[in-house]
C-alpha positions in Angstrom: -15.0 -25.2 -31.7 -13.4 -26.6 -34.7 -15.0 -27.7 -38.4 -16.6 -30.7 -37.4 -18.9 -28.8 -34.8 -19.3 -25.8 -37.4 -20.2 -28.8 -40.1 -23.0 -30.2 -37.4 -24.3 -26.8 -36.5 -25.3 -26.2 -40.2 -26.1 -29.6 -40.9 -29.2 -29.0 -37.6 -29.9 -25.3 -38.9 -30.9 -26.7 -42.6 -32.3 -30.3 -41.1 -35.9 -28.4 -41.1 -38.6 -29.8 -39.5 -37.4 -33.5 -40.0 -34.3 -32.7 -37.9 -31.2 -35.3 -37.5 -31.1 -38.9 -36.5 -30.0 -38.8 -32.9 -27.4 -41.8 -34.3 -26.0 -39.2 -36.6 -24.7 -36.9 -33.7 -20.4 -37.0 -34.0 -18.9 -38.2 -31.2 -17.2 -34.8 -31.5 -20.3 -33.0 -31.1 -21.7 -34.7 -27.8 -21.2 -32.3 -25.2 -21.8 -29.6 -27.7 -25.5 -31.3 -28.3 -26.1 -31.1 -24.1 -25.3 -27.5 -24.2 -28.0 -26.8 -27.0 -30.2 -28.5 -25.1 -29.4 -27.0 -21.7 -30.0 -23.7 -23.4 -33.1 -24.6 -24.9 -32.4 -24.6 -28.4 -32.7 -27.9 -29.6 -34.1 -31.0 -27.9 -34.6 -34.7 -28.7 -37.4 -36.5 -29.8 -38.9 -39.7 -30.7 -39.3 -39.7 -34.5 -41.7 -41.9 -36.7 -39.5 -44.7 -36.7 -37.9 -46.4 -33.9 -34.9 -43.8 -33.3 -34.7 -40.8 -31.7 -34.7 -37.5 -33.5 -32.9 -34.1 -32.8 -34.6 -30.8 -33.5 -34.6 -27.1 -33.2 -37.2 -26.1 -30.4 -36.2 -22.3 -30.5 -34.4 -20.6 -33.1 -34.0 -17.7 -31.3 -32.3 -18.9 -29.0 -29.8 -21.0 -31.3 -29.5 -17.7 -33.4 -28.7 -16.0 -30.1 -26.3 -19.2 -28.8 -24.4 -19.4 -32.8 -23.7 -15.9 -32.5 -22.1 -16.2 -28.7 -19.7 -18.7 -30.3 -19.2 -17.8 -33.8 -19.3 -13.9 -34.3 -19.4 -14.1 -38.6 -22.0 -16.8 -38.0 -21.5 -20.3 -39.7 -21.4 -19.7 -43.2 -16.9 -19.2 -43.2 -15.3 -19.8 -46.0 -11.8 -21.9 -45.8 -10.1 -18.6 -47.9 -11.6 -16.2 -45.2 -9.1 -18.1 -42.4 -6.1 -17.0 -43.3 -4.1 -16.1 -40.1 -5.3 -16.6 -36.5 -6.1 -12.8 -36.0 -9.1 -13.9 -38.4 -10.3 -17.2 -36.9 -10.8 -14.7 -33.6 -12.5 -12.1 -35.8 -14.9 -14.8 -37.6 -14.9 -17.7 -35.3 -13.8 -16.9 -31.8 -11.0 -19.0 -31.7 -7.4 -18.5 -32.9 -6.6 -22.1 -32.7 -9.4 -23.2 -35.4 -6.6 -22.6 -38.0 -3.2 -24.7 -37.5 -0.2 -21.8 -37.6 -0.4 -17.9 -37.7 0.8 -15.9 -40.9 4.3 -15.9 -40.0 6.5 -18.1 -37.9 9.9 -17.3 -36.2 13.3 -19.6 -36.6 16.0 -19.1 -34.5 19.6 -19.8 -36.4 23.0 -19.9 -35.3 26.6 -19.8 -37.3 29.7 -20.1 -35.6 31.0 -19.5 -38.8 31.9 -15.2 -39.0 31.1 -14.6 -42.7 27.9 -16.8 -42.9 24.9 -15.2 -44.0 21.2 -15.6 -45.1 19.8 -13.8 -47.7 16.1 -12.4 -47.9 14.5 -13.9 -51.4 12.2 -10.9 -52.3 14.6 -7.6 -51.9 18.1 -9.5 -51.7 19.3 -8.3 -48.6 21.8 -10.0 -46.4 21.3 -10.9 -43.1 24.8 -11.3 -40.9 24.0 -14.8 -39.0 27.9 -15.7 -38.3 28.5 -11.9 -37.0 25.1 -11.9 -34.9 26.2 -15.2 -33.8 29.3 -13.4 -32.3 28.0 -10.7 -30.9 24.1 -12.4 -29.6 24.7 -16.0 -29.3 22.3 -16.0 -32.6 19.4 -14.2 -34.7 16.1 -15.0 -35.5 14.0 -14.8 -38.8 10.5 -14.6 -39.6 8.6 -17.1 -42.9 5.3 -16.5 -44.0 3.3 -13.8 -45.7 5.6 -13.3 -48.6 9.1 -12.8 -46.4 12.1 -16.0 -47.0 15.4 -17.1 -47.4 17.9 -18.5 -49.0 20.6 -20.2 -48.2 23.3 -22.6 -49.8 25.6 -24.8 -47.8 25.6 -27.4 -45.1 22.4 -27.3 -42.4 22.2 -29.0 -39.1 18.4 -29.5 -38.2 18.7 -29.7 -34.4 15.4 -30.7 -32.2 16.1 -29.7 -28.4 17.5 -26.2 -27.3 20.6 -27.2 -25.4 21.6 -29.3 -28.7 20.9 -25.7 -30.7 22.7 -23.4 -28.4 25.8 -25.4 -28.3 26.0 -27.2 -31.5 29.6 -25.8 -32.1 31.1 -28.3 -29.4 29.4 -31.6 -31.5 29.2 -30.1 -35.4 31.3 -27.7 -35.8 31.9 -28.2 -39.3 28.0 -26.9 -40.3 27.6 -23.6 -42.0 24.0 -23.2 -40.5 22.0 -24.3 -37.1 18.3 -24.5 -37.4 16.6 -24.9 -34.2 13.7 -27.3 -34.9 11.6 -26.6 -31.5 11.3 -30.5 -31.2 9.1 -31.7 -34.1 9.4 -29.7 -37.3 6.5 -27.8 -38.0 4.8 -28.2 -41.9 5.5 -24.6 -42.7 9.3 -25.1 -41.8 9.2 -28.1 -43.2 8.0 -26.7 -46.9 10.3 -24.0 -46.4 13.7 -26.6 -46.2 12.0 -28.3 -49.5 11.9 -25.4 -51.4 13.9 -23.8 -54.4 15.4 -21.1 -51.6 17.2 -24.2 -49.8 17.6 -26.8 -52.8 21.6 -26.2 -52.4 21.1 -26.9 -49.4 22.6 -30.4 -47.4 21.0 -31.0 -44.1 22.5 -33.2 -40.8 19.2 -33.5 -38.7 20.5 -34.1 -34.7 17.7 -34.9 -32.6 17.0 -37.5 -29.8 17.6 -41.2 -30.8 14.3 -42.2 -29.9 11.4 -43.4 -32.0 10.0 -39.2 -32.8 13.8 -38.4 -33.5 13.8 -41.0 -36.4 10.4 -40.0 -37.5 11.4 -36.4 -37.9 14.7 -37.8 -39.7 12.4 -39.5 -42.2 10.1 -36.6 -42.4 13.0 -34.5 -43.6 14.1 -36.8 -45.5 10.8 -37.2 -47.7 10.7 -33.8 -48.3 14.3 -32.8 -48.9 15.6 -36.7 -50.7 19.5 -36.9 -51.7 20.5 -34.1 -49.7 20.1 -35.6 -45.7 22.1 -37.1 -43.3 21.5 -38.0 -39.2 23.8 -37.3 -37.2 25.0 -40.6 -35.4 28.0 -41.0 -33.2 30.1 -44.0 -33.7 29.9 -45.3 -30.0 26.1 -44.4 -30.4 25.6 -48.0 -28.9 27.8 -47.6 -25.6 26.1 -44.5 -25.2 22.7 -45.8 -25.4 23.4 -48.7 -23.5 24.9 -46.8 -20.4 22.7 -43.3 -20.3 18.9 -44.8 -22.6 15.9 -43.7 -20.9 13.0 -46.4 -21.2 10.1 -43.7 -21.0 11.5 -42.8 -24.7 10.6 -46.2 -26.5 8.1 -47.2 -23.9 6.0 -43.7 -24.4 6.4 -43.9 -28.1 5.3 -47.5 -29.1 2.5 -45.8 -31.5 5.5 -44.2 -33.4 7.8 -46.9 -33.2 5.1 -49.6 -34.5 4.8 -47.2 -37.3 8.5 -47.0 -37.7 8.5 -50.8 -38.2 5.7 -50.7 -41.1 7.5 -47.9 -43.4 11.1 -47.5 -42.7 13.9 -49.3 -45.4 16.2 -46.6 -44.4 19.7 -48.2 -43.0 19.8 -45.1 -40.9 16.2 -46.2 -39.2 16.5 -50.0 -39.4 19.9 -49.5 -37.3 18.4 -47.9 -34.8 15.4 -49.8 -34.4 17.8 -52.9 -33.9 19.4 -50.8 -31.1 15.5 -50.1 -29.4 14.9 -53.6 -29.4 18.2 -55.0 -27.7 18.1 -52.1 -25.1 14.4 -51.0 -24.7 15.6 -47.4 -24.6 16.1 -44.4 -26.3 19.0 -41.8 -25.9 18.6 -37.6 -25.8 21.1 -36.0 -27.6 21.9 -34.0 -25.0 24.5 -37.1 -23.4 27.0 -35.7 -26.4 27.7 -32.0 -25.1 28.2 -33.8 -21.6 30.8 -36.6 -23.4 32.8 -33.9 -25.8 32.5 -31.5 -22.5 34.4 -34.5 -20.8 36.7 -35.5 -23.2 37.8 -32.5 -25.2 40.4 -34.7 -27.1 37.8 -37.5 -28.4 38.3 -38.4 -32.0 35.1 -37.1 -34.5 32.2 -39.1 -34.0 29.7 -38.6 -36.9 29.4 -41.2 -39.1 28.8 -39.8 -42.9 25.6 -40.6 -44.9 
């Protein structure tokens, strides 16, 4: 159970004998209401007005039923949460905070004397040599471990994109795997100091999420971001677009339409509208794979 049920669960424990306007319930909180009254901890009642009232009818048993779902009890503090292995120690449930204390990013440099260097003991990490010799490395954010880097970034959203990036961008110094939509801490770490000499390419689907994460990047990191867009982006679209991609992302896409002034965005929502379909990056490894001797394709910010 998340904050809004913690929130209600106080709010009932301190009501007293008055207890809470039935009206006043969350929408959240519904089903958690049935099972305090199933367990015969609270129940409803008719108050001296009109509406109906909730109430405590045992404490011992909601003492008993708090303490079977929340084993530090209600009273958490926002500071006390600060990884997941301590939302299961004080509230039984890893996911009640967003992201653990570190988080793992897998980069790749086809480029042999590339590397990353660790911002708090200065060590260099060999990401063009581990490229050679494991297809890649990983490195870990959070709880005081980053790094720096200076020099051109490719952002890249699926995992065949990442993997191969070499055959569409070679030219990039550094390819971040996004996982599909960037998480905040990654996000915050691309913004930062360590990266500001940093210029990023961000290659992700050509669909209404891919130019949401474009923009996202692009808020955080302004001046220094680019998409990547092939020059027969159109033909491509036109001949390989998958519906499903505009037609399962019409919140996004609305939204797209209210905020974006960005040439990059407005071009491609001119390209959604005439087709009705968006395009996964993927289609370019299978056209370079094709035609090894087709001219460069990326169009520059």
């Amino acid at each position: 159970m998340g904050d809004v049920q913690r929130a209600f669960l106080r709010r009932l424990r301190d009501a007293g004998p008055d207890g809470l306007a039935a009206s006043s319930v969350p929408a959240r909180c519904e089903s958690l209401v049935e099972q305090l009254k199933i367990c015969g901890a609270a129940e409803t009642r008719l108050g001296k007005g009109r509406g109906f009232r909730l109430h405590l009818r045992d404490l011992a048993v909601f003492a008993n039923y708090i303490e079977s779902q929340y084993p530090a009890g209600l009273d958490i503090a926002a500071e006390d949460l600060v990884d997941r292995a301590s939302a299961v120690a004080l509230l039984g449930d890893a996911k009640a905070v967003r992201h653990g204390s570190h988080r793992g990013i897998f980069v790749r440099s086809v480029k042999r004397n590339v590397t990353m260097e660790r911002a708090d003991t200065a060590e260099k990490l060999p990401i063009g040599e581990l490229t050679v010799t494991a297809g890649g490395a990983a490195i870990v954010i959070g709880a005081g471990i980053e790094w720096r880097f200076i020099g051109f970034v490719a952002i890249i959203e699926n995992a065949e994109t990442f993997w191969r990036y070499e055959n569409v961008l070679p030219e990039v110094d550094l390819a971040i795997f996004a996982q599909g939509r960037m998480s905040e801490r990654v996000l915050a770490w691309l913004a930062s100091p360590l990266l500001a000499g940093s210029h990023f390419i961000h290659w992700g689907d050509y669909d209404p999420v891919g130019a949401a994460e474009y923009l996202r990047l692009i808020t955080a990191c302004p001046g220094r971001v680019q998409m990547h867009l092939p020059a027969n982006l159109e033909v491509l679209l036109s001949k390989y677009g998958k519906p499903a991609l505009i037609s399962g992302q019409t919140d996004i896409l609305d939204g797209l339409r209210d905020s974006a002034d960005d040439p990059t965005v407005m071009k491609l929502l001119t390209l959604f509208d005439k087709y009705g379909r968006g395009l996964e990056q993927e289609i370019l490894l299978a056209v370079v794979s094709s035609d090894p001797s087709m001219p460069e394709i990326k169009e520059g910010p």
